[in-house]
Structures are given as structure tokens and as C-alpha cells.
GUKOL-726933 format. One record per residue (C-alpha): residue in three letters; z, y, x. Coordinates in pm, whole numbers, padded with zeros to 5 digits, always signed. Layout:
    aa       c3       c2       c1
   ALA        Z        Y        X
...
// end
This chain:
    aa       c3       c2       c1
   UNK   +00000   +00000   +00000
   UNK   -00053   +00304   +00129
   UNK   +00196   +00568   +00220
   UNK   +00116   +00896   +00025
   UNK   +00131   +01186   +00268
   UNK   -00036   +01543   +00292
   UNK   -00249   +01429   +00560
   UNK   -00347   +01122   +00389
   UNK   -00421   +01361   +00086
   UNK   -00637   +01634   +00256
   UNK   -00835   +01338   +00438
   UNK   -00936   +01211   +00092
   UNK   -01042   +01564   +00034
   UNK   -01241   +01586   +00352
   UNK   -01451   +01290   +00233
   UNK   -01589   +01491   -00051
   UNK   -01555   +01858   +00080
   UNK   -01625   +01831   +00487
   UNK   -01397   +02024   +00691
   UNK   -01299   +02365   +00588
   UNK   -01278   +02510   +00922
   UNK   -01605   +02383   +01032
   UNK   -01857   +02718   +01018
   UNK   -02173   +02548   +01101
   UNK   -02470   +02647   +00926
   UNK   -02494   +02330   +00823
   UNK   -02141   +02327   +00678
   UNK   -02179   +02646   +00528
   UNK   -02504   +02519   +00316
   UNK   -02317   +02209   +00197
   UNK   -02060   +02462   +00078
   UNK   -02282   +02720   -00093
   UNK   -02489   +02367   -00273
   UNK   -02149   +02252   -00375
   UNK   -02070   +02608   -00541
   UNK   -02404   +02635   -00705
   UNK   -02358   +02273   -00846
   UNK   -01988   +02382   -00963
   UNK   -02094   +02671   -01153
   UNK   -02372   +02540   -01323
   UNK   -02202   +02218   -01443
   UNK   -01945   +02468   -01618
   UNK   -02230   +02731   -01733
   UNK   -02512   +02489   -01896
   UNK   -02324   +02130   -01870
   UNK   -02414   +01825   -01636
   UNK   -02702   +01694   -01856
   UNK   -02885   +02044   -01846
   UNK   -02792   +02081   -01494
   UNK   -03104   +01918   -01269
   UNK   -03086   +01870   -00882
   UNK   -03362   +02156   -00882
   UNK   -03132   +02438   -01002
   UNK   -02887   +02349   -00812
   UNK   -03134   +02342   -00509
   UNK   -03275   +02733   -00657
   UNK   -02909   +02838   -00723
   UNK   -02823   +02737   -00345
   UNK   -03117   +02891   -00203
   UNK   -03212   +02556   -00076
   UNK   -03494   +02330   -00050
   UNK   -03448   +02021   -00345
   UNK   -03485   +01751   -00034
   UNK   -03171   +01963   +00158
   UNK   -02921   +01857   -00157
   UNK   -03007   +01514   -00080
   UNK   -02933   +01551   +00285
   UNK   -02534   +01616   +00150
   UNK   -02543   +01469   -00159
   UNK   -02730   +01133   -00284
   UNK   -02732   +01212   -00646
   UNK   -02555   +01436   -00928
   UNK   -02285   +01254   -00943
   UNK   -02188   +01268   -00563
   UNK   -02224   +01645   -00631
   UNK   -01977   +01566   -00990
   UNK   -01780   +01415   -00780
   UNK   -01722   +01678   -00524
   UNK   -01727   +01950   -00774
   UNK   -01381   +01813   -00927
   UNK   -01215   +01723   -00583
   UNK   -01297   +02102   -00503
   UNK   -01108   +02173   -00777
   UNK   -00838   +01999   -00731
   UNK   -00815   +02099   -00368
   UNK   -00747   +02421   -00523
   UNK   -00411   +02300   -00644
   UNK   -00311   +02176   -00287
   UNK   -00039   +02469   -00258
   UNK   +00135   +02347   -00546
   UNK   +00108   +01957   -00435
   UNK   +00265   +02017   -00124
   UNK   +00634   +02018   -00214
   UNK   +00570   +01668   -00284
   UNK   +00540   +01590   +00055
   UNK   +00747   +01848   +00255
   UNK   +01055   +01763   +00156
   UNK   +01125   +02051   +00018
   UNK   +01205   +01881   -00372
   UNK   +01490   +01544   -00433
   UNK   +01289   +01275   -00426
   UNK   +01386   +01164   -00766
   UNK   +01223   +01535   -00861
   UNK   +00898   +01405   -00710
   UNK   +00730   +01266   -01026
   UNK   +00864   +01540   -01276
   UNK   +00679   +01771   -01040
   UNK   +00355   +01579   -01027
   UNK   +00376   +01551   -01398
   UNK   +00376   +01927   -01430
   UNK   +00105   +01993   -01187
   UNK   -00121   +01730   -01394
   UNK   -00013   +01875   -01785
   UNK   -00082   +02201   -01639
   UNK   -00372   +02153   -01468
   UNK   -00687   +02272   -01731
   UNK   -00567   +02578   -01696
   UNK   -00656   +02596   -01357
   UNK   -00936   +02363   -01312
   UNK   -01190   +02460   -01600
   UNK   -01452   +02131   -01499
   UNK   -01209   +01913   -01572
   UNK   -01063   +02076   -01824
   UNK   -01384   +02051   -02012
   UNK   -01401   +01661   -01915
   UNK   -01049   +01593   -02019
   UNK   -01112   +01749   -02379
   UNK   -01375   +01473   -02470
   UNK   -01698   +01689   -02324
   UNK   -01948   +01410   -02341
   UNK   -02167   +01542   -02053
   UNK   -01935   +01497   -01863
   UNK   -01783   +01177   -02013
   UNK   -02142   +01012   -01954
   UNK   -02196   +01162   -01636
   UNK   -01892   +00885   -01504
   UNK   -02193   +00642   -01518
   UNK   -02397   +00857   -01236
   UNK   -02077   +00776   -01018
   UNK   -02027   +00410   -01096
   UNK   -01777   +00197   -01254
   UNK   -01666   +00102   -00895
   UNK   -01615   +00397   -00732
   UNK   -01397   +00534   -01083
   UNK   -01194   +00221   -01066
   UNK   -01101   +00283   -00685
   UNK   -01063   +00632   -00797
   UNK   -00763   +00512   -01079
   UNK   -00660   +00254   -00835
   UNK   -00585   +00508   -00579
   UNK   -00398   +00726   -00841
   UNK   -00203   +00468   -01004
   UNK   -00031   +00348   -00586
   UNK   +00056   +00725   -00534
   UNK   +00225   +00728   -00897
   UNK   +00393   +00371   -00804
   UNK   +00518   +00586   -00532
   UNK   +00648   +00887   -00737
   UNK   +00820   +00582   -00995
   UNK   +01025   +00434   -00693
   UNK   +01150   +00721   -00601
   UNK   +01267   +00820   -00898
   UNK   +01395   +00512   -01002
   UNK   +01463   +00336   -00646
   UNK   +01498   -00043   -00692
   UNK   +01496   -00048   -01043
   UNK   +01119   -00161   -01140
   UNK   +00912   -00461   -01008
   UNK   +00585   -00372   -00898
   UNK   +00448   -00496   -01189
   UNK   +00604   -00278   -01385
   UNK   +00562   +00031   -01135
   UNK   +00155   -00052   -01205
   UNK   +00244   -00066   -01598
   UNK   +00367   +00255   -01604
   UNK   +00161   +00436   -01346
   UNK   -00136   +00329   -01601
   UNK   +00029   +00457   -01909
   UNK   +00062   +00811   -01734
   UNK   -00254   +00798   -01585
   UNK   -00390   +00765   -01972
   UNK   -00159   +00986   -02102
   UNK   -00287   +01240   -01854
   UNK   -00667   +01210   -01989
   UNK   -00466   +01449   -02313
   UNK   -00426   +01765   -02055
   UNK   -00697   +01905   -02159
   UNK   -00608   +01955   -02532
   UNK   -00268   +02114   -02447
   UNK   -00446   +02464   -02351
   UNK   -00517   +02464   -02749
   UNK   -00151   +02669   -02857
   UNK   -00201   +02441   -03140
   UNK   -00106   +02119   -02996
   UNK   +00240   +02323   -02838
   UNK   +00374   +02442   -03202
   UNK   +00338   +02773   -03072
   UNK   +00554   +02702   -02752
   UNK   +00406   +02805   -02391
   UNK   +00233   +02550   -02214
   UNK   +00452   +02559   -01909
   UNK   +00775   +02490   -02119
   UNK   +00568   +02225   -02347
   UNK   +00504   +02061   -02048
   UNK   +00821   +02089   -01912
   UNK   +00964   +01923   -02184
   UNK   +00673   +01642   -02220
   UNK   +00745   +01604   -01835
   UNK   +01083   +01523   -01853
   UNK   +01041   +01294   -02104
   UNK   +00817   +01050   -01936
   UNK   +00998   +01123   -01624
   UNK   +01318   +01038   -01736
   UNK   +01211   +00788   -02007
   UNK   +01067   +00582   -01744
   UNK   +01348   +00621   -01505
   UNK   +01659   +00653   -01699
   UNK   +01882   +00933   -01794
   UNK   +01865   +01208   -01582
   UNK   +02144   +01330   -01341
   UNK   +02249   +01726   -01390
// end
């Protein structure tokens, strides 16, 4: 299993982003075809969205995508890990130290509630968009399985430490999976509807403590 680190985190990242202190040119085109590709999924959808304006939006030639990205997918795919690199500053109290770990998951469980408010692609995946729903075939049933695989280990992670012996494996995975489905609702808390009114950072507060403390037993004031 692996051990969940900020290293281990940003190196995922680097797989779909590069290096973000590389300047070469060629960098620096891989960047500006990534943008284009971001901001056109959001403005006209992924269907509408051909490798050809993304190549005009990027000021590049159709065959340079291809030299960074084999299809629309791989550019789906990076689009949403750009965003979610975005939320890096507020991930990294889960591996500083700087939280208990038994406080570890409740975080994580904010940062995910919360998180269509700050990344609108998949905000607009997470509320049912079916673009985007179908464009999960472009990347493969394979690669989105290693995807949830990988998410559901770091959760097993977060579970443990909140609730230190307590859970087999077994039921580490269980659980991991319920929250990982659980999290594919995000999206429809930005609708004030769904809150009764409340804000979303105390309705997810609350939710967040709930499964945190559901899962792991009363908690300790």
C-alpha cells in the first residue's frame, strides 16, 4: 500500500501537468494547450470541444496537441488534475503535521464537499453533466478504476487514522467506497437548495462530521 505523502501527491500531479518550474518552450506550449483545452471544455462542453479548437485556441498546430496529449481525454484528464492541483494549499495540512491525525479525514472531507466551488470542470461533471459523464469512456474503464483505486488506499489511510486499529482492511475498503460515492453528490451542494438555506461551509461541516465520526466513533472534544 502506498504511503500517502505530499511528495507522493505532487508526483501524481507531475504525470498529468509536467513540472511547474520547467520554462522550456516546450513546457510552456503544453501549458498554454492545457489552458485552451480547460476553458473550452467549461465554455462549449467536451462533445463540442474538437482537438482543432483546442489546437486554434493554443495557437498551435493540431499535430503539436498530439505531441503532449494522445487524445481528448488525456487532455480531460489533465484539465481536472489542474484543477485539483489548485487546491494543493489546502491539502497540505494533511501531510505536514500541522492537524491530529484523527482530524485528517474530517479535513479531507471538507476539502472534497467544498470543492465545486472551486473547481467549476468538475463541478459541472459531479452534477450529472453528461458530456462529461460520457467523456469517462475517452479515458478508459482502466485507467478510472486505477484512478478510484488510488483514492479509495489514501482514504483507507485517512480511516486508520482516525479510527487506529479499529477496522479490518476490508472494512477500511468498504467505507473508503461509500465516501468515494457519496462524494460524486458535491456538486449539487452549491445549489442553496440542497443546504435548507444554511452556508455551504457549515453544511459541510456538519455532513463532514457525520461521516467522519459515524465511521469512526464518537468524537473526542
Amino acid at each position: 500500500m502506498t504511503k500517502w505523502t505530499k511528495e507522493v501527491l505532487e508526483s501524481r500531479f507531475r504525470q498529468y501537468l509536467g513540472d511547474e518550474a520547467d520554462d522550456s518552450p516546450q513546457a510552456r506550449k503544453r501549458r498554454r494547450i492545457l489552458r485552451a483545452a480547460h476553458e473550452l471544455f467549461l465554455a462549449q462542453g467536451y462533445r463540442k470541444t474538437s482537438i482543432d479548437d483546442v489546437a486554434r485556441k493554443a495557437e498551435v498546430a493540431k499535430g503539436t496537441v498530439y505531441l503532449y496529449f494522445p487524445n481528448k481525454g488525456a487532455l480531460l484528464e489533465a484539465a481536472i488534475a489542474l484543477e485539483k492541483r489548485g487546491l494543493m494549499k489546502r491539502l497540505e495540512p494533511l501531510f505536514d503535521g500541522s492537524i491530529p491525525k484523527r482530524e485528517r479525514l474530517l479535513r479531507y472531507l471538507e476539502i472534497t464537499f467544498t470543492s465545486g466551488r472551486d473547481m467549476p470542470l468538475v463541478a459541472r461533471m459531479l452534477t450529472g453533466d453528461s458530456e462529461l459523464w460520457a467523456a469517462l469512456e475517452d479515458i478508459g474503464m482502466d485507467a478510472i478504476t486505477q484512478r478510484q483505486a488510488e483514492g479509495a488506499e489514501f482514504l483507507m489511510e485517512l480511516i486508520e487514522d482516525a479510527a487506529p486499529g479499529v477496522l479490518t482492511d476490508e472494512q477500511k475498503r468498504e467505507r473508503a467506497e461509500v465516501i468515494i460515492g457519496v462524494g460524486f453528490s458535491a456538486g449539487m451542494l452549491l445549489d442553496e437548495r440542497t443546504r435548507s438555506g444554511r452556508s455551504l461551509d457549515a453544511f459541510v461541516r456538519s455532513l463532514s462530521e457525520m461521516l467522519t465520526f459515524g465511521v469512526a466513533g464518537k468524537r473526542k472534544r
